[in-house]
C-alpha positions in Angstrom: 0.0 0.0 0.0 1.4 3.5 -0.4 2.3 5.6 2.2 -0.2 8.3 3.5 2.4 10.8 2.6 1.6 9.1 -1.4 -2.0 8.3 -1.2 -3.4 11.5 -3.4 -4.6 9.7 -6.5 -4.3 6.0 -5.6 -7.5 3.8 -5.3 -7.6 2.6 -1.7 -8.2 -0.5 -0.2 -9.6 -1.2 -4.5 -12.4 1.2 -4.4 -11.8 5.2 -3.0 -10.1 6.9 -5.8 -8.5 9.5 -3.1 -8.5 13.3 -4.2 -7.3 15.2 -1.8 -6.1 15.2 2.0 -8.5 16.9 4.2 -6.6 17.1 7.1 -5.0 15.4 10.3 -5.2 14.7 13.5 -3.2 13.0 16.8 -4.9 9.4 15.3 -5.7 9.4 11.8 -5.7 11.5 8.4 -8.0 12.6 6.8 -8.8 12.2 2.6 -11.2 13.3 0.3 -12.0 10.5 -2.1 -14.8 9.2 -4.9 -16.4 5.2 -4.2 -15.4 4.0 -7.4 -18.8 1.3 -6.7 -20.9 4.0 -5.8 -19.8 6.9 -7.3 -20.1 9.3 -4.4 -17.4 11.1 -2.7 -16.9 10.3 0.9 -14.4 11.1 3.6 -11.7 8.5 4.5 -10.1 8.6 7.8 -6.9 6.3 8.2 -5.3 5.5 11.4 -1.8 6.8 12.3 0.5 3.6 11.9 1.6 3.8 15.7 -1.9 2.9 16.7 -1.5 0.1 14.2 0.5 -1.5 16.3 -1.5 -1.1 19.6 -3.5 -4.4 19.6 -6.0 -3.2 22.3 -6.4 -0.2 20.6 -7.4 -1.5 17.2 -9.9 -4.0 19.4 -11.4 -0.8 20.4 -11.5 0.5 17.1 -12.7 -2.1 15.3 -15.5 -2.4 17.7 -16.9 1.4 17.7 -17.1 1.7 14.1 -19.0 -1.1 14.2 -21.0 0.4 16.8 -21.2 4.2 14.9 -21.6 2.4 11.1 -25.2 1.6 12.8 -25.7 5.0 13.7 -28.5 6.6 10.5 -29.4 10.3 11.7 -29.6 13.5 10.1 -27.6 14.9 12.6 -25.0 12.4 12.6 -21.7 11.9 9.8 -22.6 8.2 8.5 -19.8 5.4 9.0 -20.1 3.5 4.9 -17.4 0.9 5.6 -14.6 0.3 8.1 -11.8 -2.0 7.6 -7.5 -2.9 7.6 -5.2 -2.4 4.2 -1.6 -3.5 5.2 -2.0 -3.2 8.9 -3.5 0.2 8.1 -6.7 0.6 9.8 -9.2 3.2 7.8 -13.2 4.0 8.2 -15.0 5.5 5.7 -17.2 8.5 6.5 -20.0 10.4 4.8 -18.2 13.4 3.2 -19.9 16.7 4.6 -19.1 20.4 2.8 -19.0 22.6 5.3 -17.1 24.2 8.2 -16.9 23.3 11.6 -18.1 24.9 14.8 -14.6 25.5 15.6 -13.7 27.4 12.4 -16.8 29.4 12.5 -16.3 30.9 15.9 -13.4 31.5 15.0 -13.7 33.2 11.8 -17.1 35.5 13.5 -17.4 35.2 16.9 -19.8 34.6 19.0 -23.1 33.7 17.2 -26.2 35.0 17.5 -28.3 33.6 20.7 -31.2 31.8 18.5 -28.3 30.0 16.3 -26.4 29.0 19.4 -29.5 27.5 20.2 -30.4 25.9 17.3 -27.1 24.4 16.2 -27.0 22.8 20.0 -30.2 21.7 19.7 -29.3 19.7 16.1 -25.8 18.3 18.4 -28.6 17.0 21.2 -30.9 15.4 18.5 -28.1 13.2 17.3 -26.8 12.6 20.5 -30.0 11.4 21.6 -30.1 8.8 18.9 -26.7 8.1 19.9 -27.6 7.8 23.6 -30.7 5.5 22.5 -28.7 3.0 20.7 -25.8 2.7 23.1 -23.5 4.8 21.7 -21.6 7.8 24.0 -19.2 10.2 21.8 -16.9 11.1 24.5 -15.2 13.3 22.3 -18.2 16.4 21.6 -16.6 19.4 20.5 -16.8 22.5 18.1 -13.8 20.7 15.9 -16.4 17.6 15.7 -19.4 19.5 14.4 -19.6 20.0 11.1 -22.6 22.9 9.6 -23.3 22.1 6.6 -24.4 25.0 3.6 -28.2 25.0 4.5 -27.2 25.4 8.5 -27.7 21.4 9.0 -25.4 20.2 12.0 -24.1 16.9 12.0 -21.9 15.3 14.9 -18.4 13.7 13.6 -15.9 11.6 14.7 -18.4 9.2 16.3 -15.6 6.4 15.3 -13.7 6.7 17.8 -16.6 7.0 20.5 -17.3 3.7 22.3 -20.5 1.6 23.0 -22.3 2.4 26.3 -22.1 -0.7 27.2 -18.4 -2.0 26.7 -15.6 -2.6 29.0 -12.8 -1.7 26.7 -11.9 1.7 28.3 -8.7 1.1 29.8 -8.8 2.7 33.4 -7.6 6.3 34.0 -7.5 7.0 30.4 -8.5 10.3 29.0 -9.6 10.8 25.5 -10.7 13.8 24.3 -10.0 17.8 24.3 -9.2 19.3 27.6 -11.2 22.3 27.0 -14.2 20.1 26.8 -13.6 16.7 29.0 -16.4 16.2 32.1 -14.8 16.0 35.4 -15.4 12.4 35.2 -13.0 12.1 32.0 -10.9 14.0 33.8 -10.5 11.7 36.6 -10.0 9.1 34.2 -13.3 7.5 35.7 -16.4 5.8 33.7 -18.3 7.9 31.8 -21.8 7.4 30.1 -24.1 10.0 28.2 -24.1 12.8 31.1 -20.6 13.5 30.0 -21.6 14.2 26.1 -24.1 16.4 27.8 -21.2 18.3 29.8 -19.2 18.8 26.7 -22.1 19.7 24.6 -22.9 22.5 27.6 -19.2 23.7 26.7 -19.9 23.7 22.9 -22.8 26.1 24.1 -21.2 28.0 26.1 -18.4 28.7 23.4 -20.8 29.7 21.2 -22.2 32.0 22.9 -19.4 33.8 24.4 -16.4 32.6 21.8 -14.4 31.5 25.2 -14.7 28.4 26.3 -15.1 28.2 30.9 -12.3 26.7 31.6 -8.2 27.2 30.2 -5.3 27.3 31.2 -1.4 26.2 30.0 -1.6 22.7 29.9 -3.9 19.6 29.8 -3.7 18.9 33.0 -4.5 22.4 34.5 -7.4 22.7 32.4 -8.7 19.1 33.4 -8.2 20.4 37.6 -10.4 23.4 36.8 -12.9 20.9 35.4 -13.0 19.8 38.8 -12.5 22.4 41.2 -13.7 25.6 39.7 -16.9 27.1 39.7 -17.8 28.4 35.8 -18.9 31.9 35.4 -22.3 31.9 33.6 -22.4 32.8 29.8 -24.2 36.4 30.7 -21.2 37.7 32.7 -19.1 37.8 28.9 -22.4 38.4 27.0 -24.7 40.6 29.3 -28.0 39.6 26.4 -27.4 35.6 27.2 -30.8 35.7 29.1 -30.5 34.0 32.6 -32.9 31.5 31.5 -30.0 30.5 29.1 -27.5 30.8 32.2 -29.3 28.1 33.6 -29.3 25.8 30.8 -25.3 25.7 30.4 -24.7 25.9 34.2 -26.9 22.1 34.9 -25.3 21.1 31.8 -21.9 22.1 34.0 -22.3 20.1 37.0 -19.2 18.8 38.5 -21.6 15.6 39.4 -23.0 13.4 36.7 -26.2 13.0 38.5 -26.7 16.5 39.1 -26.8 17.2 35.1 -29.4 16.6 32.7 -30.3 12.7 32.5 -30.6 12.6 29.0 -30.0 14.9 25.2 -33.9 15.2 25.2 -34.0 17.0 29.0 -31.5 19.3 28.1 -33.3 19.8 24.1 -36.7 20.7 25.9 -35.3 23.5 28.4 -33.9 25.0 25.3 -36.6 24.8 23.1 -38.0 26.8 25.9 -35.6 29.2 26.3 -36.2 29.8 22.4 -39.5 30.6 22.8 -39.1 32.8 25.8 -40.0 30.2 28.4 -38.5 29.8 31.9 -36.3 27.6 33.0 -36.0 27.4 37.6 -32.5 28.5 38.6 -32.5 25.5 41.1 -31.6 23.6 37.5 -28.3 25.7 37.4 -27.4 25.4 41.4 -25.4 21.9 40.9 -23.0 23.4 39.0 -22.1 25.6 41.6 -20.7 22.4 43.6 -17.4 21.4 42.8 -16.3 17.6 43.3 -14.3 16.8 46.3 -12.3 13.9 48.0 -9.4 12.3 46.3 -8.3 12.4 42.6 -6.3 9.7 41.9 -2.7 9.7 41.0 -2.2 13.2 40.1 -1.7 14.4 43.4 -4.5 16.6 44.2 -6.5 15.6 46.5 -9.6 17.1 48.8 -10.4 19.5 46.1 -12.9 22.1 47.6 -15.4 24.7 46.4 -14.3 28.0 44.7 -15.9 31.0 46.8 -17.1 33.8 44.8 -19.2 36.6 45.3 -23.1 35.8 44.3 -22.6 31.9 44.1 -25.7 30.6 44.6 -26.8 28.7 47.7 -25.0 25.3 48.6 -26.3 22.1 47.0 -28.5 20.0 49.4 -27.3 16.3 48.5 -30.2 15.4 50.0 -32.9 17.5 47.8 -31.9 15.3 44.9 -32.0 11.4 46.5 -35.7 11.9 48.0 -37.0 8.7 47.5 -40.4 9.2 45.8 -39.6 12.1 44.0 -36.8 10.9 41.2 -38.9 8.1 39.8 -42.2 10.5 38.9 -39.0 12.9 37.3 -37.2 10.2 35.2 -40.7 9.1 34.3 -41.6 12.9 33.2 -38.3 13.3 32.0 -39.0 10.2 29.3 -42.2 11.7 28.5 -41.0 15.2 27.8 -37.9 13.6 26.3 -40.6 11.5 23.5 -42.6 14.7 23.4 -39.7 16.5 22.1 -38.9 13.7 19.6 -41.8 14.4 18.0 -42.2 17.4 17.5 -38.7 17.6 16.0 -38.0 14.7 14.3 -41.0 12.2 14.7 -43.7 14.4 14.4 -45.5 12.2 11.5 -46.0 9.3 14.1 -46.6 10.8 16.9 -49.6 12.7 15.2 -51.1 9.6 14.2 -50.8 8.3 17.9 -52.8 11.6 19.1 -55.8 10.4 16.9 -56.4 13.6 15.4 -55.7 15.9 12.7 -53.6 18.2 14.4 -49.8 18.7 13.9 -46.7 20.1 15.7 -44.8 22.8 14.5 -41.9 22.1 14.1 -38.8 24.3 15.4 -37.0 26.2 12.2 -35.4 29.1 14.1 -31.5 29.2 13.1 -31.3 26.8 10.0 -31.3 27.9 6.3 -35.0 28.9 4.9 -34.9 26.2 2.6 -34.7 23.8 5.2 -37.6 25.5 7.1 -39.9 25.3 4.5 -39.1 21.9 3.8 -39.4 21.2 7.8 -42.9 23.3 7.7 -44.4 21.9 4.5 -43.5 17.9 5.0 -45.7 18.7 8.6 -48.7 19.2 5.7 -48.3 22.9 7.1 -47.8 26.3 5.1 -45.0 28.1 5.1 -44.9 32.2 4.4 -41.2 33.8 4.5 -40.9 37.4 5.6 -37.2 38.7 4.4 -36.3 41.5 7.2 -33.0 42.8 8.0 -31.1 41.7 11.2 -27.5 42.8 11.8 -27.0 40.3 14.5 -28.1 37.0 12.3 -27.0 35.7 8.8 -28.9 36.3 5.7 -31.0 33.6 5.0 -31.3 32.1 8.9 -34.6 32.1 10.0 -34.8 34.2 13.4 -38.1 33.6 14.7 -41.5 31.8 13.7 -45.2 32.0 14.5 -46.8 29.7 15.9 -44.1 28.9 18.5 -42.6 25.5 17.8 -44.6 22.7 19.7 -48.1 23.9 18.9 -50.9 21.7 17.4 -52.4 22.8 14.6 -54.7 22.1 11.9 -53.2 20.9 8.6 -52.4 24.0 6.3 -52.3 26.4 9.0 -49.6 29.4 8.0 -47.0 29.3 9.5 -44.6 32.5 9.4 -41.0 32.5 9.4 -39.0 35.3 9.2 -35.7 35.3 7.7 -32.9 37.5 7.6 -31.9 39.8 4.7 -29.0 40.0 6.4 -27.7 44.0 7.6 -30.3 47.1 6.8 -29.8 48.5 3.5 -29.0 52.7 3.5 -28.7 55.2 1.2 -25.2 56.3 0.8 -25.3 60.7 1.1 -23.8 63.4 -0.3 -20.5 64.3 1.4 -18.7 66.5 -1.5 -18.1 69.7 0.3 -18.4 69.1 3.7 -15.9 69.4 6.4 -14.4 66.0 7.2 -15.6 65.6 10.2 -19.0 66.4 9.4 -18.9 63.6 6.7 -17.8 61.3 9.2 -20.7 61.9 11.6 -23.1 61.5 8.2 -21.6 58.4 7.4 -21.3 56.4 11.1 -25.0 58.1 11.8 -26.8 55.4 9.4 -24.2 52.7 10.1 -21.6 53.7 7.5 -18.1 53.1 8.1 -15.7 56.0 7.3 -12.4 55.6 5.6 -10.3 58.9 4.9 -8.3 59.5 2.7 -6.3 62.9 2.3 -5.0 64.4 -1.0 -4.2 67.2 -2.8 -6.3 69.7 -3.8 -7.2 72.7 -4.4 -10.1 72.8 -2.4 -10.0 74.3 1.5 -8.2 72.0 3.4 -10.3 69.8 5.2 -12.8 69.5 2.8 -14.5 66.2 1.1 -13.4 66.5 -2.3 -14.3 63.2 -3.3 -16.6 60.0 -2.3 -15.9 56.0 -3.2 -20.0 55.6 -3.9 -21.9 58.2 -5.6 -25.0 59.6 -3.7 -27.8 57.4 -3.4 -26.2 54.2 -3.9 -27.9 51.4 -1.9 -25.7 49.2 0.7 -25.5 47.2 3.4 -24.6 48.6 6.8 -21.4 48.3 8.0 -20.2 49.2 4.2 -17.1 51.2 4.0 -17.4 54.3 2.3 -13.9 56.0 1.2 -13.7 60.1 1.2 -11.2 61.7 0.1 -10.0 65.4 2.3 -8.2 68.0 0.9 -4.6 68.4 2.7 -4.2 71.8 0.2 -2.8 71.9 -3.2 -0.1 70.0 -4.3 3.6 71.7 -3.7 5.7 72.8 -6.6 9.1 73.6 -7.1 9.7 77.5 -6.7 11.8 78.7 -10.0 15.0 80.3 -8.9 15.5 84.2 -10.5 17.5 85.6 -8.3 19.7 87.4 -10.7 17.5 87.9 -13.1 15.7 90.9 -14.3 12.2 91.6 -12.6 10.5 92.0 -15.5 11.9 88.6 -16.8 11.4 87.0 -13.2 8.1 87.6 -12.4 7.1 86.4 -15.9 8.7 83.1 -15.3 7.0 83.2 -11.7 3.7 83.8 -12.9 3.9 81.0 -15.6 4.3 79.2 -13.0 1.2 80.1 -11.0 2.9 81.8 -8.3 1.8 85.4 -7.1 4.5 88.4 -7.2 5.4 91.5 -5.2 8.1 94.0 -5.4 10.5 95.2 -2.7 13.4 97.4 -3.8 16.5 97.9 -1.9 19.5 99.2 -2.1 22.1 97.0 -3.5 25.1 97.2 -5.5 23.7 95.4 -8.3 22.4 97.3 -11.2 19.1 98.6 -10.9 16.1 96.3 -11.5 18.3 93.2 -10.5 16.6 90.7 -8.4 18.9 90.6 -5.2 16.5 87.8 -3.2 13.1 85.7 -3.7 11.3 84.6 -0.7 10.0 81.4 -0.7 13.7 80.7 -1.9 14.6 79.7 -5.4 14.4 75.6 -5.9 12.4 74.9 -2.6 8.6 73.4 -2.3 5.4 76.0 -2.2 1.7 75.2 -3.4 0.2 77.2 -6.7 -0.7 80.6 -5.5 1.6 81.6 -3.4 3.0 84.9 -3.1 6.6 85.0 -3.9 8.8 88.1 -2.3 11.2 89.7 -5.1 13.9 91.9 -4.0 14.4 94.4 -6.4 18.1 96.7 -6.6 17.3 100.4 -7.0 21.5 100.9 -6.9 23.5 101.5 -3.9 22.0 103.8 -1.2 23.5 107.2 -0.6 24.3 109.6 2.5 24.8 113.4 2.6 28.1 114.5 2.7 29.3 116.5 6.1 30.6 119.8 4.8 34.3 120.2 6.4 36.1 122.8 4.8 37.9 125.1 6.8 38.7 122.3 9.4 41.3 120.9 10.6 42.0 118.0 8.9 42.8 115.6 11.5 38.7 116.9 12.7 37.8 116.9 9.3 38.3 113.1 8.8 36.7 112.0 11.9 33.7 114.0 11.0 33.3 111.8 7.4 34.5 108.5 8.8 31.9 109.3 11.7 29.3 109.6 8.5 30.7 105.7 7.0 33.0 107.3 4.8 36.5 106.9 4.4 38.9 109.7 3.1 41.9 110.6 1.1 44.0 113.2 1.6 45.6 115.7 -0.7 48.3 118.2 -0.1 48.2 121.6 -1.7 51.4 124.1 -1.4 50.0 127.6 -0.3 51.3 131.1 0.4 49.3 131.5 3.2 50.4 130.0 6.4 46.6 131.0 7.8 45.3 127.8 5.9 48.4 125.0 7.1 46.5 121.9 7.9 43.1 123.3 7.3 40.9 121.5 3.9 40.7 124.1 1.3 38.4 122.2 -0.4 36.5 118.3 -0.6 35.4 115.8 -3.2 32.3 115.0 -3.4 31.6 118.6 -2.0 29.6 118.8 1.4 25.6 118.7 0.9 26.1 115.9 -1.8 24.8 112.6 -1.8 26.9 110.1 -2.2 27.6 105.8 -1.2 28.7 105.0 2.4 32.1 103.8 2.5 32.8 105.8 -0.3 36.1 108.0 -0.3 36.0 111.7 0.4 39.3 113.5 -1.1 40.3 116.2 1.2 42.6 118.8 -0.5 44.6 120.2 2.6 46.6 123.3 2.8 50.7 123.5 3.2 52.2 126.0 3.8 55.9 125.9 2.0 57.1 129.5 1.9 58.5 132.8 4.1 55.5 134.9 5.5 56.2 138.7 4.1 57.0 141.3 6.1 54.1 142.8 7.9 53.2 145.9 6.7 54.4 149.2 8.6 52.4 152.4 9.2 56.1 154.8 10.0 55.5 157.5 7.6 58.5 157.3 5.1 61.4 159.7 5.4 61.5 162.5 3.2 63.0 162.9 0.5 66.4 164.7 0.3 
């Protein structure tokens, strides 16, 4: 035989041509194949080869598909054949599209309290077959449930369940996901059908609250807390689980066997009426507040005691439950209820023919596919009406709710209504171009719109919608995301660089450009009508519009000259260096020893204008000659 690892396209065991691997587990693969007798595809799990070698293993295994391949239930995966192929072990299963509980939580959530209900209600109908021929699962889980495209649930993995009845459960073995084991399969102690009921009340409680009661870091913690802790109800991670509900998963919780529902059909009728708005006694929920206690076997712990928590409810009374008369009239009402249920769900066509008269049950449709409702309504000889109406907490095409409640007898052909989702309410997308974003936000989230912004360029205000991903008036779903796009401003460009340039010249280029200009003129000792500067600077980023700064040369800036002829000319050029200019001096020979050192005259001449730091010549007197003799006033002597 070829390896698992080589099995895609072989014909196993001479008739399942296998397509595909479906997946794998800690005992056995998985394949998709087609009965070449048959011609149907089908699921083929094979055992992993180390359990081929465990003779009391494949005892076991031999003899609970033999027990599940008698197991014919809607809600249950058919066993087709079972058999060996070179010491590999295989069974082949009824191939189900579909996902599992597991992935679907997963993937959404929690789901929504009337599918919760239903889809556990579909795991207790097969178990109760189960339960009825002998069969406990031992292994119920989300990862074993399988919902199929019309929102049937079917139960899995019954293979490796065992019969009720046999003794081949080696002692203080645990099979089975921690997360979901019953005390006693923790304790590695007998179980029987109380414990599918335990794991199923997990299942429940997972899919109402997407978290499963009890977790922890290993197998072994999780299996104590099984046993010592007290669960909090559903409602205290999903405040809308109705406490009816609460009490439901909490009896299905009980640390004690007998405290829990007796049978899949107790624990189906409490919910059915839960569904229908019924009450369900909190005593029902009280057991699970009672933890088990004495010794635990080999794992070391041992007097295990009650939890204390605020608001636990009252203390179990063992003796409430073993009053003699009492439990004999309540397994007696218990089987009645439990056939009462039967019928109406899946029986219903004998049991109306035992009641002697024309009426029928309605049958419960709340949380399967609509197809499947009318089906269920119309094979009752009932009619069925379908009203679409939006939910945003159920999937489209899951019936949420039904008149007359389920359970009711009724004439043949009575209506009965079913109403079905359309899935989320449908809005009108608005107008948002040329609103502020945050008033389009508030539009948008207001009808149940999700806004996604988006911010560009434009050269619209900033902070204005400029743009929107549906047009007005388009029809979705809510929770749609709707994209508008917010002006940041325009885009920046690059500033030209004309510094140097002429300002006629420059502010053409500029305003080709799109840029605004201004003129500033300053003194400079470039030519006039030279740019000197720009502001924004040539080469960096500014948006279309803006104002650039040019700084325009009108020459170089001029001072008045000081006037200092006649001065000394040591004063004289402290005076013009005082005023930012520098000087030159010039000597000039004179006669007259009254000017020596004084400035005869100046260049540029005083009361001009002229550059600072310019040069003032000074043209200073020197005197070089003999003064001439003064002038007397002695008459001159006569003449002789």
């Amino acid at each position: 035989m070829a390896t698992q690892n080589t099995l895609t396209g072989s014909l196993f065991a001479g008739r399942y041509r296998v397509t595909r691997k479906l997946g794998g587990g800690g005992m056995a693969d998985v394949y998709l194949a087609e009965d070449q007798e048959l011609g149907r595809r089908v699921a083929v799990k094979i055992l992993h080869e180390r359990y081929a070698n465990d003779d009391q293993f494949v005892e076991r295994f031999r003899r609970e598909a033999t027990h599940a391949a008698g197991l014919s239930h809607p809600n249950i995966v058919s066993i087709f054949d079972r058999g060996e192929v070179d010491g590999s072990y295989f069974i082949v299963m009824e191939y189900v599209e579909g996902r599992t509980l597991k992935e679907l939580i997963r993937s959404r959530g929690n789901c929504p309290i009337p599918v919760a209900i239903a889809y556990t209600r579909q795991i207790l109908a097969g178990l109760r077959y189960a339960h009825r021929n002998g069969v406990v699962h031992r292994d119920i889980k989300p990862h074993n449930v399988i919902v199929d495209p019309e929102g049937v649930v079917k139960v899995t993995d019954f293979g490796i369940a065992r019969a009720g009845a046999s003794q081949m459960t080696e002692e203080g073995a645990i099979i089975g996901t921690a997360q979901y084991l019953s005390p006693e399969q923790a304790r590695g102690a007998p179980v029987d059908q109380t414990s599918d009921l335990y794991s199923t009340g997990i299942v429940l409680y997972e899919l109402l609250t997407a978290e499963v009661p009890f977790s922890g870091d290993t197998p072994v913690e999780i299996a104590m807390k099984h046993l010592s802790e007290v669960p909090d109800p559903p409602s205290a991670l999903r405040p809308e689980v109705p406490d009816d509900l609460d009490n439901v998963v909490l009896r299905a919780l009980s640390k004690e066997p007998a405290d829990r529902y007796q049978s899949a059909a107790a624990m189906d009728a409490d919910l059915e009426t839960v569904a229908h708005g019924g009450h369900v006694p909190l005593d029902t929920a009280e057991a699970a507040t009672v933890v088990l206690a004495g010794d635990v076997d080999s794992t070391g712990v041992t007097q295990v005691t009650r939890r204390a928590r605020p608001g636990d409810a009252p203390p179990f009374d063992p003796t409430r439950r073993r009053r003699g008369p009492v439990w004999p009239w309540l397994v007696g009402l218990g089987a009645l209820l439990a056939l009462a249920v039967a019928g109406v769900l899946l029986y219903g066509p004998i049991q109306d023919r035992f009641d002697g008269d024309d009426q029928v049950g309605v049958p419960f449709v709340v949380g399967i596919q609509e197809a499947l409702a009318r089906n269920a309504i119309t094979d009752k000889g009932l009619e069925a009406r379908v009203q679409r109406i939006s939910n945003s907490d159920v999937e489209e095409g899951l019936v949420f709710a039904q008149r007359p409640a389920a359970g009711k007898r009724v004439d043949p052909e009575t209506l009965v209504t079913i109403d079905v989702s359309s899935g989320r309410p449908e809005v009108s997308v608005p107008s948002l171009v040329g609103q502020l974003r945050d008033s389009a936000v508030a539009a948008l989230t207001q009808i149940g719109l999700d806004a996604q912004v988006v911010e560009v360029n434009s050269d619209r205000d900033e902070g204005t919608v400029v743009a929107q991903s549906l047009a007005p008036g388009t029809v979705v779903v809510e929770g749609t995301r709707i994209r508008i796009n917010v002006s940041k401003g325009p885009k920046p460009v690059i500033v030209p660089n004309v510094v140097n340039q002429p300002y006629e010249q420059a502010a053409l280029e500029l305003r080709r450009n799109g840029f605004g200009v201004t003129q500033v003129d300053v003194a400079s000792d470039l030519t006039e009508g030279i740019v000197v500067d720009q502001d924004p600077s040539g080469d960096s980023e500014a948006t279309r519009g803006t104002t650039v700064t040019l700084s325009v040369s009108k020459g170089p800036s001029t001072v008045a000259v000081p006037d200092v002829t006649t001065q000394d000319v040591t004063i004289a050029q402290t005076t013009l260096e005082n005023a930012g200019f520098r000087t030159r001096v010039v000597f000039e020979d004179i006669e007259d020893s009254s000017f020596d050192g004084l400035v005869i005259s100046q260049d540029p001449v005083g009361g001009s204008q002229a550059a600072p730091d310019s040069v003032v010549t000074l043209f200073v007197g020197r005197f070089t000659g003999e003064e001439p003799p003064p002038a007397t006033t002695e008459p001159a002597p006569p003449e002789s």
